[in-house]
N, C-alpha and C positions, 0 to 999 in steps of 0.2 A: 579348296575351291568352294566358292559360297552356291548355296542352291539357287538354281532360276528358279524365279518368278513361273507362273502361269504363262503369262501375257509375253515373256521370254521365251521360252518355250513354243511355245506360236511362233512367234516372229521367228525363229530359227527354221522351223520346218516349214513355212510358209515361204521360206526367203531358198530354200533348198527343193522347195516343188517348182519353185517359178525357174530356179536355174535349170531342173531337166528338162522343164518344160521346152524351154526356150533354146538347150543343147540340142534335141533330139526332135522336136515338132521342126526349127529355126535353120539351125545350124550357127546358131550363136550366144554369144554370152551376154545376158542380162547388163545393160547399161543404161545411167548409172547405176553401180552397187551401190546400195544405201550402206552408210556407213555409222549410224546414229546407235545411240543406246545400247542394248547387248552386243550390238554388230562392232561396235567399237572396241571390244574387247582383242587383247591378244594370247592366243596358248594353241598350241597341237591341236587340231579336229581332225576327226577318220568321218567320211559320210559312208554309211552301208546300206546298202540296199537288196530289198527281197520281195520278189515275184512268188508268190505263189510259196511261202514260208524258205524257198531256196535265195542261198546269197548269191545274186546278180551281179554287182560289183562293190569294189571297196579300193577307196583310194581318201589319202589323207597325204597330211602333213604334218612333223613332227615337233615341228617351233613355232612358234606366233611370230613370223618378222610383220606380216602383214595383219592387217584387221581383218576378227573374225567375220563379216558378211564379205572379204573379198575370197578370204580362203574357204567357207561356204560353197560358195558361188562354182568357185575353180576344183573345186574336191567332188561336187553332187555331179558335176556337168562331166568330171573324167570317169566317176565310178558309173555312169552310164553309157560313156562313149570311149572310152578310153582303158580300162583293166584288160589287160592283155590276158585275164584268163576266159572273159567270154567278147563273145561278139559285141556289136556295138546294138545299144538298145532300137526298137523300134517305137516309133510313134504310138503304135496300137498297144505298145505295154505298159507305157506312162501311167494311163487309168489304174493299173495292178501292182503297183511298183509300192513297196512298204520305205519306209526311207526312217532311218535309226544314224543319229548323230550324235558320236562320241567325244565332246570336250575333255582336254587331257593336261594333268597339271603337269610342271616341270618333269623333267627325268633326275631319277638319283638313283646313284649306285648303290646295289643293295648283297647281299652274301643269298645264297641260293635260303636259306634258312629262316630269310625275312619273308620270303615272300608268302602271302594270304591267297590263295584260292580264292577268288570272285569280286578281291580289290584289288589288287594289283594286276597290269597290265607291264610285261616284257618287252624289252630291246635289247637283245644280247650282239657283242660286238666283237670280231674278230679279225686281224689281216685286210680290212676295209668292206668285209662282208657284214652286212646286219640285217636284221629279222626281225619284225614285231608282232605279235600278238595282241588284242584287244582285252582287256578283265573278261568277260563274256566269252567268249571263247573256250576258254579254261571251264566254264560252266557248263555250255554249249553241250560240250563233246567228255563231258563229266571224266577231268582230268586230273592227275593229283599234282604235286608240284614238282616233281622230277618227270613225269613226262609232258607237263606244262614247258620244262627247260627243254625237254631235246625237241619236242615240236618246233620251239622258236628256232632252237639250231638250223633246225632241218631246213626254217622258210629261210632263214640265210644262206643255205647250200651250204651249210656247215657239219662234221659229224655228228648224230645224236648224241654223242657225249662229250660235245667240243665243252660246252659248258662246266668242265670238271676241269680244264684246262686251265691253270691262271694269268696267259693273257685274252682271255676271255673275257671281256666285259657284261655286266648283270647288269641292268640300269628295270628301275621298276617306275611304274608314272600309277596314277589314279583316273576313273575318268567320270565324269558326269552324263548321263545319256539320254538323250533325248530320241522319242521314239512315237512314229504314231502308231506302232500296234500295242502301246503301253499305256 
């Protein structure tokens, strides 16, 4: 994945402030999404978000069918209204909200043995259950790479050791991150 630009960079978190903004002040999605220059790109983006150094929410998506400023748009506006593990954001926390956007290259299968602690980012795949992890994460929570695997298990509702299983699928991605507490 080539590095953004500066001015890339911006436009992505700028283009990801205006969607909460507009999700959680509005009650609607930014129209039209611009779709010019980086926004045209297509790959996986997670948008994460954090109040107060805690993660608020996080929602993504794993493929690029759409262009990146519409999956932007649609990823910052559910990880604030939308993550079913917290409430839906309030207007008054907009101001406090850190907002870190993870570009992710393809997925490829990988053998438990490849994977890098702090570069790679997990989808392990099971019986139609799956589970990702972001690279970061893995750092986060200062994990090594076998309990990097059962965590991912775990967020699939799968056993901490499904991944020793061989129809278990390992799929590892890279991500690029863009973050404004960075």
């Amino acid at each position: 994945m080539p590095c953004l630009s500066d001015a890339d960079r911006k436009t992505i978190l700028d283009l990801a402030r205006q969607a909460i903004t507009e999700a959680v002040c509005h009650g609607r999605l930014i129209h039209p999404i611009p779709q010019s220059g980086i926004l045209e790109r297509r790959c996986g983006v997670f948008v994460s978000l954090h109040v107060k150094g805690k993660l608020r929410g996080c929602i993504g998506v794993i493929d690029g069918r759409e262009q990146l400023g519409e999956s932007i748009v649609r990823c910052a506006a559910g990880a604030a209204l939308e993550d079913p593990r917290f409430t839906p954001m309030k207007p008054e926390e907009v101001g406090d909200v850190e907002i870190e956007i993870s570009l992710m290259t393809p997925l490829e299968l990988m053998r438990p043995e490849e994977i890098e602690i702090g570069t790679h980012g997990l989808l392990v795949e099971q019986g139609g259950r799956r589970g990702l992890l972001l690279p970061q994460v893995a750092l986060e929570h200062h994990l090594d790479r076998e309990r990097f695997l059962e965590e991912t298990c775990w967020k699939a509702g799968l056993a901490r050791e499904a991944w020793k299983n061989p129809d278990t699928k390992i799929y590892g991605f890279r991500c690029e991150i863009v973050s404004e507490s960075k």
